[in-house]
DRENFI-303741 format. One record per residue (C-alpha): residue number from 1; x, y, z negated. Coordinates in steps of 0.25 Angstrom, whole numbers, plus 2048, in hexadecimal, padded with zeros to 3 digits. Each point is the difference from the previous one (the first is absolute). Example, Ala and Ser with C-alpha at 12.3 -4.5 7.8 and 13.67 -1.06 7.14 Angstrom:
residues 2
> 1_831_7EE_7E1
> 2_806_80E_802
END
This chain:
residues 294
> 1_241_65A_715
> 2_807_7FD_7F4
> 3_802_80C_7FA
> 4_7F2_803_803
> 5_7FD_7F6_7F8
> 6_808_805_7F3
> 7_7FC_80C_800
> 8_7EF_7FC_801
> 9_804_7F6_7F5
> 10_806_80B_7F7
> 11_7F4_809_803
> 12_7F7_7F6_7FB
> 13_80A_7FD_7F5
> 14_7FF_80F_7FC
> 15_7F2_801_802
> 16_7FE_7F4_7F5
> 17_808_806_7F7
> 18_7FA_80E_801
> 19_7F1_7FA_7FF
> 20_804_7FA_7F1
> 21_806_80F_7FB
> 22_7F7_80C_7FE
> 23_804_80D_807
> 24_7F9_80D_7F9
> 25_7FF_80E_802
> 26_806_808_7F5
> 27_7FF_80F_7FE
> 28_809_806_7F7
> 29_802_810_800
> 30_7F7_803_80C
> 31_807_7F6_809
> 32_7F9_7F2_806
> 33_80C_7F6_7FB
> 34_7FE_7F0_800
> 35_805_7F3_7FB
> 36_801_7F3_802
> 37_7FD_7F6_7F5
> 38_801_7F0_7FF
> 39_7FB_7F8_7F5
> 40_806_7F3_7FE
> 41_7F5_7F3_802
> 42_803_7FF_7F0
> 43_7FA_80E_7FD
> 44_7F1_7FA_804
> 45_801_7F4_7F9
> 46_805_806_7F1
> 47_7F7_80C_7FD
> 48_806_801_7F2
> 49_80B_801_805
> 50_809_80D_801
> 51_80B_7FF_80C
> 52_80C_806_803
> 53_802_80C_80A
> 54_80A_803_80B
> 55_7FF_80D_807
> 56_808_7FB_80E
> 57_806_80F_808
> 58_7FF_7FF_80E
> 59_80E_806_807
> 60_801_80B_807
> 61_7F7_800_80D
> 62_7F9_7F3_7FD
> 63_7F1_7FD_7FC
> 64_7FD_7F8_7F6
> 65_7FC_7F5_807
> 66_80E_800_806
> 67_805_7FE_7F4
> 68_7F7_7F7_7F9
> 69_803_7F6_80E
> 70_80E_804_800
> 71_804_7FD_7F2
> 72_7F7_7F5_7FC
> 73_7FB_805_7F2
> 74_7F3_7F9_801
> 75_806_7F1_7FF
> 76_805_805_7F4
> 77_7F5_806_7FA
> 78_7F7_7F3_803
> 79_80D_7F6_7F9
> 80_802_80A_7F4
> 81_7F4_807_7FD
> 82_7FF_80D_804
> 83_7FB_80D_805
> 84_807_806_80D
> 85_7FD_80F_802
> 86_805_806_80E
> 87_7FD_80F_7FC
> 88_802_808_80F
> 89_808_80D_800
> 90_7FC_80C_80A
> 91_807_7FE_80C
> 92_804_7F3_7FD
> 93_80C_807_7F6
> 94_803_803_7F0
> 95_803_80D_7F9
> 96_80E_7FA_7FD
> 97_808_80D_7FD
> 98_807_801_80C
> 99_7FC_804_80F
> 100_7F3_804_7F7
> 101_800_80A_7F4
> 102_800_7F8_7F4
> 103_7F6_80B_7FA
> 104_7F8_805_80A
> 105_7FF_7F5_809
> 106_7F5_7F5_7FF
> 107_7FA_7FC_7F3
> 108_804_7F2_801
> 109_802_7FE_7F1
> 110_7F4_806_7FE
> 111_7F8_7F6_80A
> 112_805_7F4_7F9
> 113_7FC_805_7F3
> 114_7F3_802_807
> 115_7FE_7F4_805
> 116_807_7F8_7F4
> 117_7F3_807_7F9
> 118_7F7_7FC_809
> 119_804_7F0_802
> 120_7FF_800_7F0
> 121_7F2_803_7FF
> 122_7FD_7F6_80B
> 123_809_7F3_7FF
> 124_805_7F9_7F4
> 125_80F_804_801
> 126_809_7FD_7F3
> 127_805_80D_7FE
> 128_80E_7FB_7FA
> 129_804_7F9_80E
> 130_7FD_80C_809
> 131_80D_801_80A
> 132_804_805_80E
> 133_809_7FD_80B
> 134_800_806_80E
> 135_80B_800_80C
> 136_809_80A_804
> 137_7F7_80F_7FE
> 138_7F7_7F7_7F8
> 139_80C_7F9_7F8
> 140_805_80F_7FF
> 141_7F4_804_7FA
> 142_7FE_7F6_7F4
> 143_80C_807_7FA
> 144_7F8_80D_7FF
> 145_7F4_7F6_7FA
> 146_80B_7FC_7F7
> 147_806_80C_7F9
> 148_7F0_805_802
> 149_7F6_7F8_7FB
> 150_809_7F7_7F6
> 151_7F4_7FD_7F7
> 152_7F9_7FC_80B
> 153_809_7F6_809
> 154_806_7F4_7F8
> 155_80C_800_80B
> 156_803_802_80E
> 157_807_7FB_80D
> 158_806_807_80A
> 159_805_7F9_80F
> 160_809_809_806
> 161_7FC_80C_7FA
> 162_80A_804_7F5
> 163_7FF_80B_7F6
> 164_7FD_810_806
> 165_809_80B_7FC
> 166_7F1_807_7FD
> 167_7FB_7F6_7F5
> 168_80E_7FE_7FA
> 169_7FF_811_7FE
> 170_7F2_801_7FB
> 171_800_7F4_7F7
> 172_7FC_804_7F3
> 173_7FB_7F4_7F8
> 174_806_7F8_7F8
> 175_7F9_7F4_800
> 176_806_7F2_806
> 177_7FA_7FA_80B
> 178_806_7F4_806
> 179_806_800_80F
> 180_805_7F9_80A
> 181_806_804_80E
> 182_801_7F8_80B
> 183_80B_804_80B
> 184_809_7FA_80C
> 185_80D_804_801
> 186_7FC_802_810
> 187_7F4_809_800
> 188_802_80A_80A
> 189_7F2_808_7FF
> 190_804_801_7EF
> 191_80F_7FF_7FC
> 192_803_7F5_7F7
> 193_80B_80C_7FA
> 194_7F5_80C_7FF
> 195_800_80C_809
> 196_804_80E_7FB
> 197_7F5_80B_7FC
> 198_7F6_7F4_803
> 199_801_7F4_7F8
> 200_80A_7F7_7F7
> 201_807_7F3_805
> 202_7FB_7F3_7FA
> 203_80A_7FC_7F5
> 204_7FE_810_7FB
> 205_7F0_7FE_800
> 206_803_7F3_7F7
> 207_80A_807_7F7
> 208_7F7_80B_7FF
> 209_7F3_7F8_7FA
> 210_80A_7F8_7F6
> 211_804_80D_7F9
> 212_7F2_807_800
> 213_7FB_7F4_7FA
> 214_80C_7FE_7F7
> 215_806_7F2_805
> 216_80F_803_803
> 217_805_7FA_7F6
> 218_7F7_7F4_801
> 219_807_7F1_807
> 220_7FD_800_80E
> 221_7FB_7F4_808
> 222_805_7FD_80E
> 223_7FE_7F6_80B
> 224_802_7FD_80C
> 225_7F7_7F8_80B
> 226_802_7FC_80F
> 227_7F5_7F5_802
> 228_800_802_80E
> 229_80F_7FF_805
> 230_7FB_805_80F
> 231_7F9_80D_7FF
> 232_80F_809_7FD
> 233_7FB_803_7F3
> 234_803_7FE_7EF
> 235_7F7_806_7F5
> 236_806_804_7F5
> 237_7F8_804_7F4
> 238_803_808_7F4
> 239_7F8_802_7F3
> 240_800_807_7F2
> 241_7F6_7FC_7F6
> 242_7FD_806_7F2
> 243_7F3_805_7F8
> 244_7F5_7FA_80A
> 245_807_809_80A
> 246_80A_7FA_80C
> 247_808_808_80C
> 248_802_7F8_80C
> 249_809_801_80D
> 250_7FC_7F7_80B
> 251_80C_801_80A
> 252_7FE_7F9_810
> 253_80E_800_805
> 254_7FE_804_80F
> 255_7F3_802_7FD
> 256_7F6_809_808
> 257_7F5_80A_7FD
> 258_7F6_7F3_7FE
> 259_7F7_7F9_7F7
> 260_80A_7F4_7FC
> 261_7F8_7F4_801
> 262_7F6_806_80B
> 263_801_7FA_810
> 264_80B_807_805
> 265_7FB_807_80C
> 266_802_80F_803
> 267_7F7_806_80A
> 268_806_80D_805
> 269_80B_802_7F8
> 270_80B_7FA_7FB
> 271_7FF_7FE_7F3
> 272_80C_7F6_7FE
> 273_801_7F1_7F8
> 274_7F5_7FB_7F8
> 275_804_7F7_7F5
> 276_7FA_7F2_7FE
> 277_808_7FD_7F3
> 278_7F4_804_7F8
> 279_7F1_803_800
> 280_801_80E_7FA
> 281_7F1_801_7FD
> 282_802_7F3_7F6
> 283_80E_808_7FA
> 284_7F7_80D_800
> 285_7F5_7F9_7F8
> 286_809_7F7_7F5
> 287_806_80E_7FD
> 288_7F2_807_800
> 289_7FA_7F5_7F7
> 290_80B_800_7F6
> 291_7FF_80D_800
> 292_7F3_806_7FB
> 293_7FD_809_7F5
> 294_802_7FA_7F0
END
């Protein structure tokens, strides 16, 4: 009975939550796509005002109203102003370079320019703050954004979805993007130290971004948090700042393939330890708001 009881509250909770975000049809390229989209309750009450975008990436085999439940975006959106976009990818996956053809495999890139383009002709969207983030596939996948559509996206913010072998081979542009990756040393479905022919470990993503962006030389900043001394986990946090760009390594020591912050529950899977030592939705959005385009 209890647990009967959870589950109807949580459907009801999930049906609240879905009722205040707009899901849409998209077609891009012949296909029928969609999207999910939540406007903060500030978005009403300033029409002069231009806000902020975050394109939020589902993982691999979620919808996007898994992952807007699941990770939570929404309170932040509401507390800091901003857009949330849940773009869906076909089959619930991205075109990350691997177990997919970089090149001949789904026009994701070209879906998010496509839609980036749409959502500017139809909500006020500050074009200097536009950002992504996603988990795991989706976390994957704002790397390509990033060494694609540069001039587009302020930075990014992967969870436990470091940098593909694909997009470090085809990255051609110069241009500095600000990064940060979000890891735990325990992820058993995305190795914390990469997999061969696939993708890099996390300290090599981070290493990688500070030399595209020409920050090795620059004074790192490091900390280390454990608010929550019962939950078997430490966050350490490691940043490079220089030229309105920063790179940023977010380490969970035995840590999981989770949204730190989010309720630790794994239906199904075992997706290991999720950290309580920070929120990572308000340490995604301090490093996105500093972070915009000059």
């Amino acid at each position: 009975m209890i647990m009967l009881r959870l589950l109807f509250t949580a459907a009801l909770l999930l049906a609240a939550i879905t009722a205040s975000a707009q899901l849409t049809p998209f077609e891009f390229e012949g296909t029928k796509r969609k999207y999910l989209l939540y406007l903060p309750a500030s978005y009403a009450a300033n029409p002069s005002q231009a806000f902020p975008v975050v394109f939020h990436f589902h993982g691999g085999g979620m919808t996007v109203v898994e992952q807007m439940f699941y990770s939570r975006m929404n309170e932040a959106a509401d507390k800091h102003n901003f857009i949330v976009v849940y773009p869906s990818g076909i089959k619930q996956d991205w075109n990350v370079g691997f177990e997919m053809s970089h090149q001949k495999g789904t026009n994701d890139v070209g879906f998010v320019r496509a839609l980036l383009d749409s959502l500017k002709q139809s909500y006020r969207i500050d074009a200097k703050a536009i950002f992504a983030t996603g988990l795991s596939r989706g976390g994957f996948f704002c790397h390509r954004l990033a060494a694609e559509m540069p001039d587009d996206f302020a930075a990014i913010a992967s969870v436990g979805g470091p940098l593909p072998d694909s997009v470090k081979f085809y990255h051609r542009t110069a241009k500095p993007i600000s990064v940060m990756q979000v890891h735990g040393t325990a992820d058993e479905v995305v190795k914390y130290d990469g997999k061969a022919n696939a993708y890099a470990s996390a300290p090599a993503t981070y290493t990688y971004w500070l030399t595209h962006n020409k920050l090795p030389d620059q004074k790192e900043s490091k900390k280390v948090l454990n608010t929550n001394k019962k939950d078997n986990t430490s966050v350490t946090i490691q940043e490079v700042s220089g030229k309105g760009i920063t790179v940023s390594l977010v380490t969970v020591e035995n840590g999981g393939h989770t949204w730190p912050g989010s309720d630790p529950f794994n239906i199904g899977y075992p997706l290991g330890n999720t950290t309580s030592d920070i929120d990572i939705n308000e340490v995604m959005w301090s490093f996105f708001n500093k972070n915009r385009k000059r």
